[in-house]
C-alpha positions as CSV (number, residue, x, y, z in Angstrom):
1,X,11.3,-27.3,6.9
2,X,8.1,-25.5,6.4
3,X,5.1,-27.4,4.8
4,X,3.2,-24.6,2.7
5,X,-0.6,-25.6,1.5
6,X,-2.1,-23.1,-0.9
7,X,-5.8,-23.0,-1.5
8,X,-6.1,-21.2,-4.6
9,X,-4.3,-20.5,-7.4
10,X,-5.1,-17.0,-9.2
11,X,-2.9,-14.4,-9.8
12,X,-1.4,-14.1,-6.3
13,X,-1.6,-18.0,-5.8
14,X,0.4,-18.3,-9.0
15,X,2.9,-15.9,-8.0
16,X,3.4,-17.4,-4.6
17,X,3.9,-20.7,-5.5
18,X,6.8,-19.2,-8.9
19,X,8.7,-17.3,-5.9
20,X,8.7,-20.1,-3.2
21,X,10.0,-22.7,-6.1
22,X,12.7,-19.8,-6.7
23,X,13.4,-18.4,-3.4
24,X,12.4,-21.6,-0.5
25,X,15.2,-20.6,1.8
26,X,14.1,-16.7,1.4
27,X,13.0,-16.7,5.0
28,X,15.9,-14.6,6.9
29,X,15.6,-16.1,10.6
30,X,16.2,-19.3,8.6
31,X,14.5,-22.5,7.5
32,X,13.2,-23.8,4.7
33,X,9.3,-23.2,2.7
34,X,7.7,-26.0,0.3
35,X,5.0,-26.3,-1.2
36,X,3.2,-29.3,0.4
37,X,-0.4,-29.4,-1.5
38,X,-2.6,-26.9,-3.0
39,X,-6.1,-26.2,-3.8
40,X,-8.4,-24.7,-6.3
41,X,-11.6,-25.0,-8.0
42,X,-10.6,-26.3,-11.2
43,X,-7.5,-29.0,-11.4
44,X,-7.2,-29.3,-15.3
45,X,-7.9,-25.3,-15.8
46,X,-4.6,-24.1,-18.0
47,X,-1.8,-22.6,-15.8
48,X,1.3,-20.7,-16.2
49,X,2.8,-23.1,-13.7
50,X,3.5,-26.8,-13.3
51,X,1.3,-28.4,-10.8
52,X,1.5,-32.0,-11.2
53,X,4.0,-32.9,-9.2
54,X,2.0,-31.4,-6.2
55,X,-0.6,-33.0,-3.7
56,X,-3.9,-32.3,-5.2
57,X,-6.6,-31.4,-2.7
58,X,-10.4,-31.0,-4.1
59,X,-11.7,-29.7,-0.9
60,X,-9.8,-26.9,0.8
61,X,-10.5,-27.6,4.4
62,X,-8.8,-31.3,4.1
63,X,-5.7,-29.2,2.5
64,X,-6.0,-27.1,6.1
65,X,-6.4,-30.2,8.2
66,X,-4.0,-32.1,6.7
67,X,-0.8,-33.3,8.4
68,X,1.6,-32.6,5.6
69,X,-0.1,-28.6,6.1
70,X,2.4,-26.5,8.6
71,X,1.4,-23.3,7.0
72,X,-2.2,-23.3,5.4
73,X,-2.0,-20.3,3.0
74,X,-5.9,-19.0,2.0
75,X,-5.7,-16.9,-1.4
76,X,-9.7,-18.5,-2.6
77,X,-11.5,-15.0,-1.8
78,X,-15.1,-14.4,-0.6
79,X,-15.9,-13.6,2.7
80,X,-17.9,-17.2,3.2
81,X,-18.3,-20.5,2.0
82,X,-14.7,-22.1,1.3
83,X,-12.7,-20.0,2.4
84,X,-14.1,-19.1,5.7
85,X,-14.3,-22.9,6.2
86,X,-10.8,-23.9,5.5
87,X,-9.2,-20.6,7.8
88,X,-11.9,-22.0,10.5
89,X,-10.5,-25.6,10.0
90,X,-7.1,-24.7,10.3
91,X,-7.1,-22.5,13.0
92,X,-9.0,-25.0,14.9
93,X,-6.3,-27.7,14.4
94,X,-3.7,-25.1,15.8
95,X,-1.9,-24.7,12.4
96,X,-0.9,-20.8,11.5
97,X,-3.3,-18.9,8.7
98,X,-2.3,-16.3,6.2
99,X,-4.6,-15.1,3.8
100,X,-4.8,-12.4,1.6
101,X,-8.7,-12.0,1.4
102,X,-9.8,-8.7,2.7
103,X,-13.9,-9.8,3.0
104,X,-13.3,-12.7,5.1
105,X,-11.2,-10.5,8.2
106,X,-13.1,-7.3,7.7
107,X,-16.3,-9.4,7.7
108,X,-15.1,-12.0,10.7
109,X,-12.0,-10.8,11.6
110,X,-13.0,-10.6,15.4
111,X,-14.4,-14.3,15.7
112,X,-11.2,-15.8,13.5
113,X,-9.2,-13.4,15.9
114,X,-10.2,-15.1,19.0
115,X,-10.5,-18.9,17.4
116,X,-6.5,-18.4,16.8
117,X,-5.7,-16.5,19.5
118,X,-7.4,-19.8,22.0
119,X,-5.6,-22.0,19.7
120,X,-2.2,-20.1,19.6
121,X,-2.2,-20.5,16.1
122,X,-0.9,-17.0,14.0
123,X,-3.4,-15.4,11.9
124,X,-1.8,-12.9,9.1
125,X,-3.3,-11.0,6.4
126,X,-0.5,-7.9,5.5
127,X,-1.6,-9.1,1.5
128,X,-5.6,-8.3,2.8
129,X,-4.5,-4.4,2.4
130,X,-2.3,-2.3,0.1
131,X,-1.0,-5.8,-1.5
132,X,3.0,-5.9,-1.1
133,X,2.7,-2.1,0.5
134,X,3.6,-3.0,4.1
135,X,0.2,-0.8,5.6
136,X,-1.1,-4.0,8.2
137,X,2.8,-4.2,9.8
138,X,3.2,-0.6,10.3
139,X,-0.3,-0.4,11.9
140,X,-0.2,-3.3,14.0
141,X,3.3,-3.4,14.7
142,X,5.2,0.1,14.0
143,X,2.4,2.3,15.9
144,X,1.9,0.6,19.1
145,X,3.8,2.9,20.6
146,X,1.4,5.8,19.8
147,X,-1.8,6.5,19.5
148,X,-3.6,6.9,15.8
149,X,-6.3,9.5,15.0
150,X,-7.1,8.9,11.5
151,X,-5.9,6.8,8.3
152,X,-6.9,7.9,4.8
153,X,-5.8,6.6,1.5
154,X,-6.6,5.3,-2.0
155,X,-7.4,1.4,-1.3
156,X,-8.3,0.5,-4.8
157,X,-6.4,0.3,-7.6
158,X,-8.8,-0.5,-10.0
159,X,-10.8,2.6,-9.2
160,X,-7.6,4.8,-9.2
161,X,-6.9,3.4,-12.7
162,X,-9.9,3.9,-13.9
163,X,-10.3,7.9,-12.7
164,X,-6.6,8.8,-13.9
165,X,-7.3,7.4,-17.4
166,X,-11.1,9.1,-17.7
167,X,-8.8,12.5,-16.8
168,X,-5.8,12.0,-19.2
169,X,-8.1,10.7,-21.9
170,X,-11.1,12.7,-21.1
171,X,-13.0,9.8,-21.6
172,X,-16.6,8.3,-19.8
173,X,-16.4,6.0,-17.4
174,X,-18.1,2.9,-19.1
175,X,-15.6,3.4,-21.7
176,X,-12.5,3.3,-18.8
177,X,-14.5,0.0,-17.3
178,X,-14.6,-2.2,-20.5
179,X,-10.5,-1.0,-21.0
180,X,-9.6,-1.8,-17.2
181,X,-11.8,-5.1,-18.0
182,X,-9.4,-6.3,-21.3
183,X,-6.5,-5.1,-19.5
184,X,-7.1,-7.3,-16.3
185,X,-7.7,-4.2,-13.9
186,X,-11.1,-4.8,-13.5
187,X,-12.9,-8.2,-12.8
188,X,-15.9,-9.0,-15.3
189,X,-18.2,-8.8,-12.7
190,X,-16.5,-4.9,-11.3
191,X,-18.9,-4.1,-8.8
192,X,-17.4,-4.9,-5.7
193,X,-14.3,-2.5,-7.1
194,X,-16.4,0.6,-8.5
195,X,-18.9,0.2,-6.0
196,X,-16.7,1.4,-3.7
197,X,-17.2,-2.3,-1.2
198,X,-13.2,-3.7,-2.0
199,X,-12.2,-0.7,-0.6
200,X,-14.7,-0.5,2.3
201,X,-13.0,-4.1,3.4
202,X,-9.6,-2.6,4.0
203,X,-9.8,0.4,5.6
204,X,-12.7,-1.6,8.1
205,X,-9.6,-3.6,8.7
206,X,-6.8,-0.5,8.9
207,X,-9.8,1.3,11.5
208,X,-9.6,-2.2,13.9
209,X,-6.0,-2.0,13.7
210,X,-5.6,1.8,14.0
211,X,-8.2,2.2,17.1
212,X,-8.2,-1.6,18.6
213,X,-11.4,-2.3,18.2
214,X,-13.2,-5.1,16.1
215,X,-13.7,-5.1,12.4
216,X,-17.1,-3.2,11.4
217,X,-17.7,-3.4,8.1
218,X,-21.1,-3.3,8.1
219,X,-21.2,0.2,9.6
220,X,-19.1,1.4,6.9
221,X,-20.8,4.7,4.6
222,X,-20.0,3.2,0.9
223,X,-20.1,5.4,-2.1
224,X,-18.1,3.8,-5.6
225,X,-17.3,6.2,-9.0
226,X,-19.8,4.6,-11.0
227,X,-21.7,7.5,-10.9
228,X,-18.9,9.9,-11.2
229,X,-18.6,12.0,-14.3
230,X,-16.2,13.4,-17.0
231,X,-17.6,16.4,-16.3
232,X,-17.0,16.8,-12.7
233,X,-13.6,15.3,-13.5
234,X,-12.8,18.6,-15.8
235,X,-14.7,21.3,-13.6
236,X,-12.8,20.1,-10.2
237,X,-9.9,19.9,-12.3
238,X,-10.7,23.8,-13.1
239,X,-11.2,24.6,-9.1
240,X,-7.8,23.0,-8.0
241,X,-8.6,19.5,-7.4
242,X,-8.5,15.7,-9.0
243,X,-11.1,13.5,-8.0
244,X,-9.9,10.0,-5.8
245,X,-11.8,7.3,-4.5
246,X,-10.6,8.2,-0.8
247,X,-11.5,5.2,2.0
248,X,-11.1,6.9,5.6
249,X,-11.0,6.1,9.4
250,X,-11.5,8.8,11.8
251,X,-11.4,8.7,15.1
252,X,-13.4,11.3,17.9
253,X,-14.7,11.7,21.5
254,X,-18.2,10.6,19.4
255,X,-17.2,7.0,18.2
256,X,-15.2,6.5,14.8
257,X,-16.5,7.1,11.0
258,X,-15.5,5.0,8.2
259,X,-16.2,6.2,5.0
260,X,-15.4,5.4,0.8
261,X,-16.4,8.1,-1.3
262,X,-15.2,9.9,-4.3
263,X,-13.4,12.9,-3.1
264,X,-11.5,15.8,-3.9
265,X,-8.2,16.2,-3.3
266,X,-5.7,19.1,-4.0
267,X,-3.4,18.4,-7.3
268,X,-0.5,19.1,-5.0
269,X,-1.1,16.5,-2.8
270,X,0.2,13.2,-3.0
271,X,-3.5,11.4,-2.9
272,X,-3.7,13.6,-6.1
273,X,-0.5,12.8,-7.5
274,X,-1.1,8.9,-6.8
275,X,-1.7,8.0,-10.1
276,X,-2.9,4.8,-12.1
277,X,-3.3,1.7,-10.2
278,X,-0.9,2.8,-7.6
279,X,-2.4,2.7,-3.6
280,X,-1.4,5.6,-1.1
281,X,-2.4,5.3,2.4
282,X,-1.9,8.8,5.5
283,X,-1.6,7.7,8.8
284,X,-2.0,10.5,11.6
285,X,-0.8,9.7,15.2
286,X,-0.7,11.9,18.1
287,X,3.1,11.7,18.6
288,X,4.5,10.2,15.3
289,X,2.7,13.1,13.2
290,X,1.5,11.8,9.4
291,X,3.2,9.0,7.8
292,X,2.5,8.3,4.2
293,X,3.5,5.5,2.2
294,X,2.7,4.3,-1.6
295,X,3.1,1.2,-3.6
296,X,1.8,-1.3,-6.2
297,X,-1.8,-2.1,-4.2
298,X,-2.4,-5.3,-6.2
299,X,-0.7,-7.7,-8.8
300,X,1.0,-11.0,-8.3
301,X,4.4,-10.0,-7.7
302,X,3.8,-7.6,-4.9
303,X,1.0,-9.9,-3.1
304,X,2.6,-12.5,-3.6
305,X,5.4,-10.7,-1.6
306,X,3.0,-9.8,1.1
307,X,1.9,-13.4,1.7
308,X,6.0,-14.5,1.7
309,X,6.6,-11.8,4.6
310,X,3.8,-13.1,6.7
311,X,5.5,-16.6,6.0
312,X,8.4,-15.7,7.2
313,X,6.9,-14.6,10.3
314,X,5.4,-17.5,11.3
315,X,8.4,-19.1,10.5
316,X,10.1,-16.7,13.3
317,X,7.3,-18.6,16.0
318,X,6.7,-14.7,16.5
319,X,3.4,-14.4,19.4
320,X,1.1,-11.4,18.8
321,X,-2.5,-10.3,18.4
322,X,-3.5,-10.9,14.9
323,X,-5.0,-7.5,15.7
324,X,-3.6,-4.3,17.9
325,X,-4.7,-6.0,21.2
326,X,-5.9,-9.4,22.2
327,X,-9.3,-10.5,20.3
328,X,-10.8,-10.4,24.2
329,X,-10.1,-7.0,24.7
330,X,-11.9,-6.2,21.0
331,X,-14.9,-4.6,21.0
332,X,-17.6,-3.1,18.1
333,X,-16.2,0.6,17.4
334,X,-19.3,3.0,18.0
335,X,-20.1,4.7,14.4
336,X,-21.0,7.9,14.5
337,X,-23.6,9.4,12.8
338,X,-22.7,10.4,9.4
339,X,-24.9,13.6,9.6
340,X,-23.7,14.9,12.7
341,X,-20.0,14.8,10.8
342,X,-18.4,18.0,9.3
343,X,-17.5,17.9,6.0
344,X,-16.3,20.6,2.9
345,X,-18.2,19.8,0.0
346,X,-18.1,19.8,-3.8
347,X,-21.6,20.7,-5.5
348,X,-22.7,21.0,-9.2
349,X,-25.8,22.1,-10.7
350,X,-27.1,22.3,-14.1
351,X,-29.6,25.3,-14.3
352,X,-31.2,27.2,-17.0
353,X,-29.4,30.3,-18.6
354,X,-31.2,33.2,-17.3
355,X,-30.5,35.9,-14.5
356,X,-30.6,35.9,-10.8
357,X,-29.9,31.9,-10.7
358,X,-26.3,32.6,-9.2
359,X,-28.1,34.8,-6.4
360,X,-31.0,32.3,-5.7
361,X,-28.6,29.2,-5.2
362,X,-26.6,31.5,-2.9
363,X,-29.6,32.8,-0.7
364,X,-31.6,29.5,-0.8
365,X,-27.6,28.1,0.9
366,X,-27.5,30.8,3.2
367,X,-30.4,30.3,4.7
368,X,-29.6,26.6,5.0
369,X,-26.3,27.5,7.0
370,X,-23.8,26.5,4.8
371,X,-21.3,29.2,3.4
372,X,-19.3,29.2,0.2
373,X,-15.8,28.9,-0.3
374,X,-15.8,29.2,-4.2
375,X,-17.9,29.4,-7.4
376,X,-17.2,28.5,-11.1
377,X,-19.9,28.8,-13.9
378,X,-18.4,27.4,-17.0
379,X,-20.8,26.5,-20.1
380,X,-20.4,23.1,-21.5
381,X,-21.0,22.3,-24.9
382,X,-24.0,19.7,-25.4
383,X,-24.9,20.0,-22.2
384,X,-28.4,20.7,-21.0
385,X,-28.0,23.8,-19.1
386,X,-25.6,25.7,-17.7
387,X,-23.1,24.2,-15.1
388,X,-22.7,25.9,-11.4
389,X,-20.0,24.7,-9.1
390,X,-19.7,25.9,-5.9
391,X,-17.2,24.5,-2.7
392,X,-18.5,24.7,0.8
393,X,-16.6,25.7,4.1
394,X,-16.8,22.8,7.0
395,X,-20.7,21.9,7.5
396,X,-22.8,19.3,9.2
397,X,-23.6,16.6,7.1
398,X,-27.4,16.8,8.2
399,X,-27.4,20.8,7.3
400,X,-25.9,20.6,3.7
401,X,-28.3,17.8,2.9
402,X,-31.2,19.9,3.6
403,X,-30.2,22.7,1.9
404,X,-29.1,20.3,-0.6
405,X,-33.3,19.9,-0.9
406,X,-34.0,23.4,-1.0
407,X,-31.8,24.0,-4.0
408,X,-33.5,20.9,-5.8
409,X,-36.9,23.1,-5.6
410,X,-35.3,26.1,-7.1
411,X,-37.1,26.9,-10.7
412,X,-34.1,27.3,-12.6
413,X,-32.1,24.4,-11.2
414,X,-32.7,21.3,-14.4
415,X,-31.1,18.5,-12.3
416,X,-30.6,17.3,-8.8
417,X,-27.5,18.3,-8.0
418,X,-24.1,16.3,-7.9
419,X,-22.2,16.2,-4.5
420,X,-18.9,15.1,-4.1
421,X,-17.0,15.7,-0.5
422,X,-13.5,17.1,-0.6
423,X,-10.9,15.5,1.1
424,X,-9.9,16.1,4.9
425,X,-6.6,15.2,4.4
């Protein structure tokens, strides 16, 4: 028999603790799973499930540490505090972690790696990423055998909600947020989801496990959609393209660049057809080619599912690196330099209606360097000026910014204008 402790009891906790009261022998090497005590912030606070004939714990770390704890299962969040202590605690007693909280490994996912790998105790996070869509297994286990280039995806559900239903609806984005918000998509407090930083978590983790090197979150390039608008919604729309909250790894002679953006990405293509909450995730390896999978990204059945699987392995005594290689062989992936990157870009401008403004945006980018792919002037109604898109062929970063300045100066041009990168995928 397993002895299961749960610190928290959300969504996912909630669901985890329904399915292992259902399904305790679910594990198929055998053996059984029981709840032995659980944790939260708030022991009266109304649940869809019984509690009280569980072991209370009011501190999460005793729950870790505890004797009756075989299995301590971390679903509090935040990449401090609590939960970092209780995963510290546990690991230090030797007792095997799984967690579904994305901040605390993409944050210290190289010092937790070693503290279990010293202790021999099993550190899993498959829920972390992609909730019950099996991304961390076929990374860490499934591509050993080759080598990985890139991994590119749709992370966030909540942001993918909330761009499908501002396209179908043609509908602003605050309008989206406070639906997403009553619906239980969004958090009341949304930022780290439209900010772009949830998704910046996972695909920090997904690079470490792609390239076998340590989490880097911090030298992640972070861009959310609160800024995106209907209207670049409706002219990409008119170019060929739907716009996605795309998180990507790459990897290069230079170092490796990890990047959350809004992006465009062809309506043909499945990161275009991935629609509502859904996540989507490309995986390019030299000799495998490009895998991609989709599934539910969130929700309690699905996570829930996630955390059961990592159960089960531990219950299987299975040894491996909680990343692709032992945490002593991890080291800092070198970023590379954002502007030295090539990139296809997406620009809009609002200029005045008068002559020659078509020509003077087209000079003033010529002479930066950067050479068009396509234009579209479409008037607007209420809008204040005119709108000019225009797609890019491949440039460096650093030269389409400056001519990005250049344009700014230009008489007839009302606004700075709006740049959105289009997908390399």
């Amino acid at each position: 028999m397993f002895r299961i402790g749960v610190a928290g009891l959300g969504t996912v906790g909630a669901g985890l603790l329904n399915f292992l009261a259902e399904n305790p022998d679910f594990a198929p090497a055998g053996g059984r799973a029981v709840v032995s005590g659980v944790s939260a912030r708030s022991r009266s606070r109304p649940r869809p499930f019984d509690i009280s004939n569980l072991p209370w714990f009011d501190d999460p770390v005793a729950l870790a540490i505890s004797p009756d704890t075989d299995v301590f299962v971390e679903l509090i969040g935040g990449s401090d505090g609590p939960a970092k202590a209780a995963v510290e605690a546990a690991l230090r007693a030797g007792k095997p972690v799984v967690t579904a909280n994305k901040a605390l490994i993409a944050e210290h996912g190289a010092e937790l790696a070693a503290l279990a790998e010293a202790k021999g105790a099993p550190l899993l996070f498959e829920a972390a990423v992609m909730g019950g869509t099996p991304a961390v297994k076929m990374l860490r286990e499934a591509m050993v055998g080759d080598r990985v280039r890139s991994v590119a995806g749709i992370l966030n559900g909540t942001c993918n909600y909330i761009l499908t239903e501002m396209e179908a609806g043609e509908r602003a984005f605050a309008d989206v947020l406070a639906e997403a918000q009553r619906l239980g998509y969004a958090e009341a407090e949304p930022t780290m989801d439209v900010g772009g930083f949830d998704a910046a978590h996972k695909i920090s983790i997904l690079a470490a496990l792609a390239f076998g090197c340590a989490p880097n979150y911090a030298a992640a390039e972070i861009e959310g959609i609160d800024q995106v608008e209907l209207l670049d919604i409706k002219l990409a729309k008119d170019l060929g393209y739907r716009i996605k909250l795309v998180a990507s790894a790459d990897r290069s002679e230079d170092g490796v660049l990890v990047r959350v953006h809004p992006s465009l990405a062809p309506l043909s293509h499945p990161l275009a057809q991935a629609g509502g909450a859904l996540n989507a995730l490309f995986i390019e390896g030299e000799r495998i080619g490009r895998i991609f999978i989709q599934g539910p990204g969130a929700g309690s059945g699905p996570t829930a599912a996630a955390v059961a699987a990592d159960i089960a392995d531990v219950m299987t005594r299975a040894v491996r690196p909680v990343f692709q290689r032992p945490a002593q062989k991890l080291q800092p992936f070198v970023p590379v330099d954002p502007s030295k990157s090539q990139t296809r870009a997406y620009l809009r401008l609002m200029v005045k209606d008068e002559p020659g403004v078509i020509a003077a945006v087209s000079e003033t980018l010529a002479e930066a360097g950067v050479s068009i792919e396509s234009f579209l002037q479409k008037p607007v109604e209420n809008a204040d000026g005119v709108p000019i898109v225009l797609t890019t062929h491949a440039v460096a970063e650093s030269v389409l910014m400056a001519a990005i300045l250049q344009i700014e100066k230009l008489p007839a041009v009302i606004a700075p204008p709006r740049l959105l990168r289009i997908a390399r995928i």
